[in-house]
PyMOL Python script that loads the backbone (N, CA, C, O; Angstrom):
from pymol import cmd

cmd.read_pdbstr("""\
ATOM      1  N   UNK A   1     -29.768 -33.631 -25.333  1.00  0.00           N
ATOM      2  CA  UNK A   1     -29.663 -33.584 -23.883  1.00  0.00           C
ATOM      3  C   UNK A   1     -28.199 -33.618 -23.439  1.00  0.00           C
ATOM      4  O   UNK A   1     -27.850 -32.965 -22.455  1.00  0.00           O
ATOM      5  N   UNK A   2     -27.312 -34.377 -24.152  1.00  0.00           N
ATOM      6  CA  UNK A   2     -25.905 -34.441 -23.866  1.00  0.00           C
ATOM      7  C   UNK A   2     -25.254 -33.130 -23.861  1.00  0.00           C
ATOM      8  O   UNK A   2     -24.430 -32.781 -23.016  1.00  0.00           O
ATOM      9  N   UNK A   3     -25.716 -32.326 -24.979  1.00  0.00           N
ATOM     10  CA  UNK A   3     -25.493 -31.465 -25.217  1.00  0.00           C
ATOM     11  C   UNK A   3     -25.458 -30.414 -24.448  1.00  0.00           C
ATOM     12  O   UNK A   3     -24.535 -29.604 -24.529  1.00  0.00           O
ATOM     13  N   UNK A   4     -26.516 -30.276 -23.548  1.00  0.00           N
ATOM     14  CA  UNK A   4     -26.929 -29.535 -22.817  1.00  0.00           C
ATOM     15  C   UNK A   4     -25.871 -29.305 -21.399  1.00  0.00           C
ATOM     16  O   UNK A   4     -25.483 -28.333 -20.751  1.00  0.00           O
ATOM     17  N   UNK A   5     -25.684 -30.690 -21.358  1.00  0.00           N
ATOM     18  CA  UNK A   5     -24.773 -30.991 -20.222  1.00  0.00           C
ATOM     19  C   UNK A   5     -23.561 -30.332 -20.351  1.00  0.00           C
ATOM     20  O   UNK A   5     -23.104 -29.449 -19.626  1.00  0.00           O
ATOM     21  N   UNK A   6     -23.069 -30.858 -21.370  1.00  0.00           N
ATOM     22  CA  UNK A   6     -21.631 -30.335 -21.583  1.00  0.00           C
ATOM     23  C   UNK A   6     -21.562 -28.971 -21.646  1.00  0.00           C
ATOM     24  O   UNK A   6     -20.625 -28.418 -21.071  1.00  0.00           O
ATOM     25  N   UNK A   7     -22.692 -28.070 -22.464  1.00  0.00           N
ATOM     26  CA  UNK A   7     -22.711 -26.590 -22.051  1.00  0.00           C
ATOM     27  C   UNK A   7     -22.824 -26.677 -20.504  1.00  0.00           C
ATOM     28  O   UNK A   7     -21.803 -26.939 -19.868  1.00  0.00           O
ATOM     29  N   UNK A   8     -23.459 -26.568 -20.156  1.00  0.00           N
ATOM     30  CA  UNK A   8     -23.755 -26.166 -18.604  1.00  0.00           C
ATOM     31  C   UNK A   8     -22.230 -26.759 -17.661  1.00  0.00           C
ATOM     32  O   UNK A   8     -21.882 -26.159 -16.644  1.00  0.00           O
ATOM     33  N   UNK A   9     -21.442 -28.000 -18.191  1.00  0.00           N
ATOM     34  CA  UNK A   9     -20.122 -28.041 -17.267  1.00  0.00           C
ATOM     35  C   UNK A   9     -19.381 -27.083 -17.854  1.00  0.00           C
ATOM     36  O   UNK A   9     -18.945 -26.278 -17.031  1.00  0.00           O
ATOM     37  N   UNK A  10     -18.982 -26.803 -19.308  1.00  0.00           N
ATOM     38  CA  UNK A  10     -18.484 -25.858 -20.009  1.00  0.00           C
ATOM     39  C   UNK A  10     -18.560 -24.106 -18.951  1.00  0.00           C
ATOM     40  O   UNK A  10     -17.697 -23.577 -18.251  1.00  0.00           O
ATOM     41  N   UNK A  11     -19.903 -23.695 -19.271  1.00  0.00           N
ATOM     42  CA  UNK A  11     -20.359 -22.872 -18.814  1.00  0.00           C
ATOM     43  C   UNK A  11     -20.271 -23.051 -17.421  1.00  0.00           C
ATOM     44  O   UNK A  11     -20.576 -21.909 -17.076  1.00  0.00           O
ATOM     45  N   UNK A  12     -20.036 -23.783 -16.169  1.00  0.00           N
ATOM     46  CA  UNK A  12     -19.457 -23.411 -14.239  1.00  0.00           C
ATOM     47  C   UNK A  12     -18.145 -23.931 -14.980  1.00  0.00           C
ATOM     48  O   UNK A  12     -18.516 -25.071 -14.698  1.00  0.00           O
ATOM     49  N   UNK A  13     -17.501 -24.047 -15.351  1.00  0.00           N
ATOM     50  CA  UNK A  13     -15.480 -24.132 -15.526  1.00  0.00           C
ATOM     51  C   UNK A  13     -15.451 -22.781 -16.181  1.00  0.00           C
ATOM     52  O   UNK A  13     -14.623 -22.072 -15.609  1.00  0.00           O
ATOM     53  N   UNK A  14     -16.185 -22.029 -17.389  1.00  0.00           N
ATOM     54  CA  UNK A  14     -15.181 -20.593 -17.599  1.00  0.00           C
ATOM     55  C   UNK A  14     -15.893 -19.915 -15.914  1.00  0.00           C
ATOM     56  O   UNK A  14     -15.034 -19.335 -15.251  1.00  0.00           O
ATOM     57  N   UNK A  15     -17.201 -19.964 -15.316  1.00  0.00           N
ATOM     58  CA  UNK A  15     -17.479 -19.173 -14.655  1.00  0.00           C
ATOM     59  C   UNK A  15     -16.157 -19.211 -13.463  1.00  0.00           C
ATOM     60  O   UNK A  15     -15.561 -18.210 -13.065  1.00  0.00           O
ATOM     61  N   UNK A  16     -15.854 -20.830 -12.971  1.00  0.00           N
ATOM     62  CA  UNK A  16     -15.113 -20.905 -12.074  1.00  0.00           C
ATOM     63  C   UNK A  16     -13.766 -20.352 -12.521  1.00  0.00           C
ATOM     64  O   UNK A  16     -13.003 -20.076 -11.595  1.00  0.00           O
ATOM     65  N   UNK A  17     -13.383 -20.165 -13.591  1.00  0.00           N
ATOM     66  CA  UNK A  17     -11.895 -19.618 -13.674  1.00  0.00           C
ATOM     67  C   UNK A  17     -11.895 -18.376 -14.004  1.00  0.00           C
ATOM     68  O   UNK A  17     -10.921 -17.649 -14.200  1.00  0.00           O
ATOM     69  N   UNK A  18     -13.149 -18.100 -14.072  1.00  0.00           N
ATOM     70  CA  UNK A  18     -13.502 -16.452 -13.920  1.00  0.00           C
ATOM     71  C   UNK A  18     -13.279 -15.826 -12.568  1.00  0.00           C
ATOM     72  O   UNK A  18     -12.575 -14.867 -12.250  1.00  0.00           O
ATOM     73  N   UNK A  19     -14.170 -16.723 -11.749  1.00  0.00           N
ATOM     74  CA  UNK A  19     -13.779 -16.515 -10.010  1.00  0.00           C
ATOM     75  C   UNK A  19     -12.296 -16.274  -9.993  1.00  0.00           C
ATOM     76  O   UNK A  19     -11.903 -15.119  -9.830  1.00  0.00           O
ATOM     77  N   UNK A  20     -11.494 -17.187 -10.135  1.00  0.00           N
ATOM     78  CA  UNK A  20     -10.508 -17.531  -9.736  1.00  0.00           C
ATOM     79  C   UNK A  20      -9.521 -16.545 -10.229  1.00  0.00           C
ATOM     80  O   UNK A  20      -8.508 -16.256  -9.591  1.00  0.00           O
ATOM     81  N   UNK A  21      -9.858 -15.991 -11.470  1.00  0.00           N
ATOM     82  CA  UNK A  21      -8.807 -14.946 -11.819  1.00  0.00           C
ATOM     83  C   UNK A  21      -8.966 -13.527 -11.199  1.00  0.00           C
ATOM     84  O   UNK A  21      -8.077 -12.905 -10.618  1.00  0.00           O
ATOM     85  N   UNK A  22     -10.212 -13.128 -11.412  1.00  0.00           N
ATOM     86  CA  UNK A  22     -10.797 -12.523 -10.460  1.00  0.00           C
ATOM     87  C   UNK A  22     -10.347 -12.041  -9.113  1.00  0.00           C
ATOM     88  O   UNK A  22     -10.229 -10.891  -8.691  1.00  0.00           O
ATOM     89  N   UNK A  23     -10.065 -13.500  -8.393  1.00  0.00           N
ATOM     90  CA  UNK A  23      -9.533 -13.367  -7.406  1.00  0.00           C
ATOM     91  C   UNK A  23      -8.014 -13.003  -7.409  1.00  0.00           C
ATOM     92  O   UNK A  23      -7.575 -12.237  -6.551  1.00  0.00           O
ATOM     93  N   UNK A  24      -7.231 -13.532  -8.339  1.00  0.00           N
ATOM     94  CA  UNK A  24      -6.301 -13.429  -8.041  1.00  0.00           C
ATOM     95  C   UNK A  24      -5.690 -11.857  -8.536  1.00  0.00           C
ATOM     96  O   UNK A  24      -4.599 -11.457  -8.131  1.00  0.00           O
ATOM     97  N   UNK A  25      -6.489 -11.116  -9.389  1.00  0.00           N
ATOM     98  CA  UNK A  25      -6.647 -10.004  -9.888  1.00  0.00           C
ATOM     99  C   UNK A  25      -6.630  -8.942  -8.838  1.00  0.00           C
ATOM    100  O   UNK A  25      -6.002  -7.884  -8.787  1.00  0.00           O
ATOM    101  N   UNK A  26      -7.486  -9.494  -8.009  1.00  0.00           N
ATOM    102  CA  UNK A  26      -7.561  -8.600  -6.720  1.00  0.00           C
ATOM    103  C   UNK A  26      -6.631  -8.223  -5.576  1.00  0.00           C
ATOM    104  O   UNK A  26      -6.217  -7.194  -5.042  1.00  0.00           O
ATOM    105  N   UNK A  27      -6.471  -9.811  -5.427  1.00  0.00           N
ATOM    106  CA  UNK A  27      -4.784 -10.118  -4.394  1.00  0.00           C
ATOM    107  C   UNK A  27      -3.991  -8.927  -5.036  1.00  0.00           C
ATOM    108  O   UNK A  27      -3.830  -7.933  -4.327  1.00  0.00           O
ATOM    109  N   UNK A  28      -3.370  -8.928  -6.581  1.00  0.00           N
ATOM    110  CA  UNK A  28      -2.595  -8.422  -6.831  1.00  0.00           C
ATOM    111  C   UNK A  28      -2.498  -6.391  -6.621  1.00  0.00           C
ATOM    112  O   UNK A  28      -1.692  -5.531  -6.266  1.00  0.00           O
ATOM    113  N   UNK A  29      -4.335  -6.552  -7.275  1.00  0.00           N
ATOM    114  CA  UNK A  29      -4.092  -4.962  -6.860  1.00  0.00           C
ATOM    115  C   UNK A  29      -4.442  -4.366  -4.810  1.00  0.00           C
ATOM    116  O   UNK A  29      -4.433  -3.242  -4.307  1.00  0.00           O
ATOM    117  N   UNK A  30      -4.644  -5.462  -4.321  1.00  0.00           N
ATOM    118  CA  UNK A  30      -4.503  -5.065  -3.099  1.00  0.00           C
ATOM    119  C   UNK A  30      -3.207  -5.005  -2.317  1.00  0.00           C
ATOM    120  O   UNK A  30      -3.000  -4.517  -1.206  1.00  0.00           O
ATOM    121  N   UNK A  31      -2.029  -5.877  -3.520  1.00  0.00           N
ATOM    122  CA  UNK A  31      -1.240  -6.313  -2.362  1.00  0.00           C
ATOM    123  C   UNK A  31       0.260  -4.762  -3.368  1.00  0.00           C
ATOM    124  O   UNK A  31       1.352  -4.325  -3.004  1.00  0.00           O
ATOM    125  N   UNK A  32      -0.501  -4.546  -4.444  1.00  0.00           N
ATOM    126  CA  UNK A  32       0.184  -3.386  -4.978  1.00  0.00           C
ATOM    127  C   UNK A  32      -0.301  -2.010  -4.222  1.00  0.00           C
ATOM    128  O   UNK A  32       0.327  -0.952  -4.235  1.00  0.00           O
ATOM    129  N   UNK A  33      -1.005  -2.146  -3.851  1.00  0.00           N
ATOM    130  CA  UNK A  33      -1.787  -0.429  -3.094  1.00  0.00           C
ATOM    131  C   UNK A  33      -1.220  -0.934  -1.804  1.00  0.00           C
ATOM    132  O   UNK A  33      -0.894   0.130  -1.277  1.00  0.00           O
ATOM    133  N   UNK A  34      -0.895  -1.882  -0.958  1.00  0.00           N
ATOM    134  CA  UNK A  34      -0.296  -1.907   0.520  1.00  0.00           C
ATOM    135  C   UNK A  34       0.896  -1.570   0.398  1.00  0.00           C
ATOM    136  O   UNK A  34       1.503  -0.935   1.260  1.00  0.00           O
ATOM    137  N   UNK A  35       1.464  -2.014  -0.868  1.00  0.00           N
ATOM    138  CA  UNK A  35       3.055  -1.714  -0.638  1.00  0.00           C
ATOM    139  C   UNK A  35       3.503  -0.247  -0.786  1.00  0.00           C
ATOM    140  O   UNK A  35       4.342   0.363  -0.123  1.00  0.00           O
ATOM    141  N   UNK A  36       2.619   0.238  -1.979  1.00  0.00           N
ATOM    142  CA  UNK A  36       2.833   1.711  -2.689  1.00  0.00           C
ATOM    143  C   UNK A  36       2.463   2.665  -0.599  1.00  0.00           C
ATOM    144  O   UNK A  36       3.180   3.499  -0.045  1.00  0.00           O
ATOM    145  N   UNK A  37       1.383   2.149  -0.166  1.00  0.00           N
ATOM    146  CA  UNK A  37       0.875   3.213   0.975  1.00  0.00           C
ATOM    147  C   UNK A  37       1.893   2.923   2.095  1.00  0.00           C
ATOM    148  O   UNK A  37       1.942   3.683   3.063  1.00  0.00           O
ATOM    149  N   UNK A  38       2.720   1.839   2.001  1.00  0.00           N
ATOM    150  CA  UNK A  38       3.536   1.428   3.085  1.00  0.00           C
ATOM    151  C   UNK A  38       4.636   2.342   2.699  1.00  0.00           C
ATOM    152  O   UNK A  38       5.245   2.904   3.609  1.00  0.00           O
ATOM    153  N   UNK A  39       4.983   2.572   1.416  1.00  0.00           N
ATOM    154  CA  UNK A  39       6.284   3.184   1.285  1.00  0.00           C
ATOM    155  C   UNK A  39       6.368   4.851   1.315  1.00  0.00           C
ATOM    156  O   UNK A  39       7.299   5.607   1.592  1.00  0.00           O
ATOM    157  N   UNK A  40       4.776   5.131   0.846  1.00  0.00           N
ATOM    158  CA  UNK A  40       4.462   6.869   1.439  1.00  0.00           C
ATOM    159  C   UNK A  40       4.509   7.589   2.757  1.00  0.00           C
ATOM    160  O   UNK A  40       4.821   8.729   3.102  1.00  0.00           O
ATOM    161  N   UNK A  41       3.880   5.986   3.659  1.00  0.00           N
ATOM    162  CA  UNK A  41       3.864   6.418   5.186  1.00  0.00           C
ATOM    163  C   UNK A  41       5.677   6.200   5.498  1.00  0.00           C
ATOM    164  O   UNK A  41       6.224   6.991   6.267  1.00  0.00           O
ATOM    165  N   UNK A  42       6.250   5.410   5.030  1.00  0.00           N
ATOM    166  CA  UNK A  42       7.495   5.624   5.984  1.00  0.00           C
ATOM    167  C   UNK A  42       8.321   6.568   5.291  1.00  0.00           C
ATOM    168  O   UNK A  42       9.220   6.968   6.030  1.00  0.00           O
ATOM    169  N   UNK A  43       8.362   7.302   3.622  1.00  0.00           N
ATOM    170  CA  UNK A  43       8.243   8.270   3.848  1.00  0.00           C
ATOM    171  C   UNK A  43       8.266   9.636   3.783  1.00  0.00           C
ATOM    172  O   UNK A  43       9.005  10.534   3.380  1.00  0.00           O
ATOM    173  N   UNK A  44       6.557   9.399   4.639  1.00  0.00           N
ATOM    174  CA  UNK A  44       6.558  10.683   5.124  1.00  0.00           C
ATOM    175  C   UNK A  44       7.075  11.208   6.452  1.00  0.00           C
ATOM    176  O   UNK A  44       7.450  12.337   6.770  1.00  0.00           O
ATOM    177  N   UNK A  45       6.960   9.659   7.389  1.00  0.00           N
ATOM    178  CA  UNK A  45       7.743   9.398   8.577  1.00  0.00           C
ATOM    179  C   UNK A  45       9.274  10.077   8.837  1.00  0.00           C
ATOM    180  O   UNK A  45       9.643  10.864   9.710  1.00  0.00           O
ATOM    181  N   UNK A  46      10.032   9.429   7.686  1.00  0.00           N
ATOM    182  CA  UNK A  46      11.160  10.070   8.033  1.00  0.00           C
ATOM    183  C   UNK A  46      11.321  11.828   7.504  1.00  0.00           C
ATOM    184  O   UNK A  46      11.960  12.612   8.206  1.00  0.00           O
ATOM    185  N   UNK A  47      10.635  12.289   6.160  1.00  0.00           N
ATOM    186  CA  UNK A  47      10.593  13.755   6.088  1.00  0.00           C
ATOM    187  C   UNK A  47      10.345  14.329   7.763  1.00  0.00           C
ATOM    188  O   UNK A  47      11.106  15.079   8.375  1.00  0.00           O
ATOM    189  N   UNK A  48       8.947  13.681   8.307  1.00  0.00           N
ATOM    190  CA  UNK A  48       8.468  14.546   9.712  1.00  0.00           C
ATOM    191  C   UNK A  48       9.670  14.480  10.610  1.00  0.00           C
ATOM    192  O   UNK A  48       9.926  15.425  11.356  1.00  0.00           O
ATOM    193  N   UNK A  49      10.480  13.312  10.563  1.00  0.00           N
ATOM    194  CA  UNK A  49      11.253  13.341  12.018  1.00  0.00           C
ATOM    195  C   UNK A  49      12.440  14.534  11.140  1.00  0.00           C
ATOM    196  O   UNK A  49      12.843  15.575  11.659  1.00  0.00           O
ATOM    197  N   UNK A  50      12.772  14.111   9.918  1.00  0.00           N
ATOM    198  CA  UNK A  50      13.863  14.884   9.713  1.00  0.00           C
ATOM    199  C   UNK A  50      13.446  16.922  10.055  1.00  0.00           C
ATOM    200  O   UNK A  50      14.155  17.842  10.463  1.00  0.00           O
ATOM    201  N   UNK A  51      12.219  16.856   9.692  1.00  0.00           N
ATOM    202  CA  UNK A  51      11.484  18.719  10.057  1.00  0.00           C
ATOM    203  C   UNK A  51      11.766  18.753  11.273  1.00  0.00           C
ATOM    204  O   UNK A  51      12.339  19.662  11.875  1.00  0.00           O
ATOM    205  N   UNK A  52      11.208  17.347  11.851  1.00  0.00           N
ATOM    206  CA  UNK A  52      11.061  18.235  13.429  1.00  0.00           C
ATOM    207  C   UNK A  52      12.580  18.381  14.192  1.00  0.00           C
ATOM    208  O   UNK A  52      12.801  19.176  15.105  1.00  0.00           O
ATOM    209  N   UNK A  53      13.313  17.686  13.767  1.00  0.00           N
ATOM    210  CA  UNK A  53      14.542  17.290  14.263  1.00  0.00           C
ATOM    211  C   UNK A  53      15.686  18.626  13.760  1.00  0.00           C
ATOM    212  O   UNK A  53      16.723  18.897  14.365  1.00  0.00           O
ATOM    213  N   UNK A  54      15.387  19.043  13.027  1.00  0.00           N
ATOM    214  CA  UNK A  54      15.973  20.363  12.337  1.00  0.00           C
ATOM    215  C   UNK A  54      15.266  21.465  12.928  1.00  0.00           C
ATOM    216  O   UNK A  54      15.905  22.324  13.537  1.00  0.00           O
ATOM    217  N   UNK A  55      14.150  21.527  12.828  1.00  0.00           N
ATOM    218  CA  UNK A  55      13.688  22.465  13.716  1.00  0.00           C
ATOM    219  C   UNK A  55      13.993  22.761  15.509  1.00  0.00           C
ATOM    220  O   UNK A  55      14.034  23.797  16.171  1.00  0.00           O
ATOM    221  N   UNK A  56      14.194  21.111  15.904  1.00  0.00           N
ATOM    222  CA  UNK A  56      14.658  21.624  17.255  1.00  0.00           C
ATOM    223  C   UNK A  56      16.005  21.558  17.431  1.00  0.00           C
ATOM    224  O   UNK A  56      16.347  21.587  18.613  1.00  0.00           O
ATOM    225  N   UNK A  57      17.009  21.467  16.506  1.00  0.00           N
ATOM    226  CA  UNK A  57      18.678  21.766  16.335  1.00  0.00           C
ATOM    227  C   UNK A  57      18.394  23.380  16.138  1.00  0.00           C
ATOM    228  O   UNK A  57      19.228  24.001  16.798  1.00  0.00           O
ATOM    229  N   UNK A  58      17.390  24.353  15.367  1.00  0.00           N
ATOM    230  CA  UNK A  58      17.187  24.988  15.100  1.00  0.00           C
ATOM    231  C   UNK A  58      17.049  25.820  17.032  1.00  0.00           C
ATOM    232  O   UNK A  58      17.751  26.580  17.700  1.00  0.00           O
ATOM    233  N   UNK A  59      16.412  25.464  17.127  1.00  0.00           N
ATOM    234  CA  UNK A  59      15.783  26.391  18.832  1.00  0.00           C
ATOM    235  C   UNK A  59      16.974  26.212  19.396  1.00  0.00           C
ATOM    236  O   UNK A  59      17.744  27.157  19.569  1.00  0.00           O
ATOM    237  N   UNK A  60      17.281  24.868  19.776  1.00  0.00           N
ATOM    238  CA  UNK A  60      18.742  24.790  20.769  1.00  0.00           C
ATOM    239  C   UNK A  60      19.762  25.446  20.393  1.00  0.00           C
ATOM    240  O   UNK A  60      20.694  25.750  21.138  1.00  0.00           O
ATOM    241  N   UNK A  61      19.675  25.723  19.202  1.00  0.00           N
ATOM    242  CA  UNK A  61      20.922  26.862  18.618  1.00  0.00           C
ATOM    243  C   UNK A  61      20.671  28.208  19.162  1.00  0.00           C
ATOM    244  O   UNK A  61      21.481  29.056  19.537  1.00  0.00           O
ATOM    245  N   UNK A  62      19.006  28.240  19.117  1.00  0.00           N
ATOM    246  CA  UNK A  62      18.950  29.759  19.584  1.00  0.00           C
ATOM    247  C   UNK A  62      19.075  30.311  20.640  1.00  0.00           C
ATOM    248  O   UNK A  62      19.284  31.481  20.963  1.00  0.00           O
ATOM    249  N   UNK A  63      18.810  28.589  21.645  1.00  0.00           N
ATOM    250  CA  UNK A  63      18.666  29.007  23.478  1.00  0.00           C
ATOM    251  C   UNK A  63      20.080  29.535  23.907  1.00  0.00           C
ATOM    252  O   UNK A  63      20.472  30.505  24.555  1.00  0.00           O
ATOM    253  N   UNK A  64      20.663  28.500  23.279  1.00  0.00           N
ATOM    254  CA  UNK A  64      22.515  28.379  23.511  1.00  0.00           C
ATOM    255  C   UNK A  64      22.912  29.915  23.023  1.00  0.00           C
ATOM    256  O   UNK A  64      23.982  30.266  23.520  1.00  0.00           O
ATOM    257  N   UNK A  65      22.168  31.124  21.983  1.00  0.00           N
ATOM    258  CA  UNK A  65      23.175  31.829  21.507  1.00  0.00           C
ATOM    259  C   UNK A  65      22.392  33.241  22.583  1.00  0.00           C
ATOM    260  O   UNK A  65      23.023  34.271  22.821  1.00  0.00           O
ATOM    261  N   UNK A  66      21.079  33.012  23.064  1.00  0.00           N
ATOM    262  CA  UNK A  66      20.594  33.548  23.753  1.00  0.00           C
ATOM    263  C   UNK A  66      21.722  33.778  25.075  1.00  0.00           C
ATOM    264  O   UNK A  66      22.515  34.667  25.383  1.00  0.00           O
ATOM    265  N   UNK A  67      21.362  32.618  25.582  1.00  0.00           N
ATOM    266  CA  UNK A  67      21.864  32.269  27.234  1.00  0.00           C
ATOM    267  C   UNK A  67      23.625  32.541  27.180  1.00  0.00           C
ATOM    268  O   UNK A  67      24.274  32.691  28.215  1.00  0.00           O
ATOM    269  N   UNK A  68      24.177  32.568  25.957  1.00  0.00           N
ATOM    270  CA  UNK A  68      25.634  32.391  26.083  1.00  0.00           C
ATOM    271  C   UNK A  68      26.206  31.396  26.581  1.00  0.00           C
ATOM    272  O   UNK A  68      27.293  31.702  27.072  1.00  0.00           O
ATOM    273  N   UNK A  69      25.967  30.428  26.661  1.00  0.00           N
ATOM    274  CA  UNK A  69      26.578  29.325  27.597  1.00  0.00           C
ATOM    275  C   UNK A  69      27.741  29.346  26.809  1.00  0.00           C
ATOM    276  O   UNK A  69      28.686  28.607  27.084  1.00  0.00           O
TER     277      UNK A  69
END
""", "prot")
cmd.dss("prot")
cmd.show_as("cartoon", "prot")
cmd.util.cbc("prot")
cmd.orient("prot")
């Protein structure tokens, strides 16, 4: 009967440090996929401003060579 016991505390301590790694397993790959998607969005952020921003140095060049100013 003693026996029994000590399996069964044995057996909820690996389960609980199963949880627990588990968990912390997760933290890690969630907090690795926020950083990786944080650093794609900003960027892609700055590629877009740098397109669009070239593109409209691009037009104002053309209005200016249009109009003659």
């Amino acid at each position: 009967m003693v026996k029994d016991k000590k399996n069964i505390v044995n057996i909820k301590c690996l389960l609980a440090a199963m949880g627990i790694g588990l968990l912390i397993f997760s933290y890690i790959v969630a907090f690795t996929t926020c950083r990786y998607v944080r650093k794609e969005v900003t960027s892609n952020s700055f590629a877009n401003v740098r397109n669009e921003t070239s593109g409209s140095a691009a037009e104002i060049n053309l209005i200016i060579k249009i109009k003659k100013w």
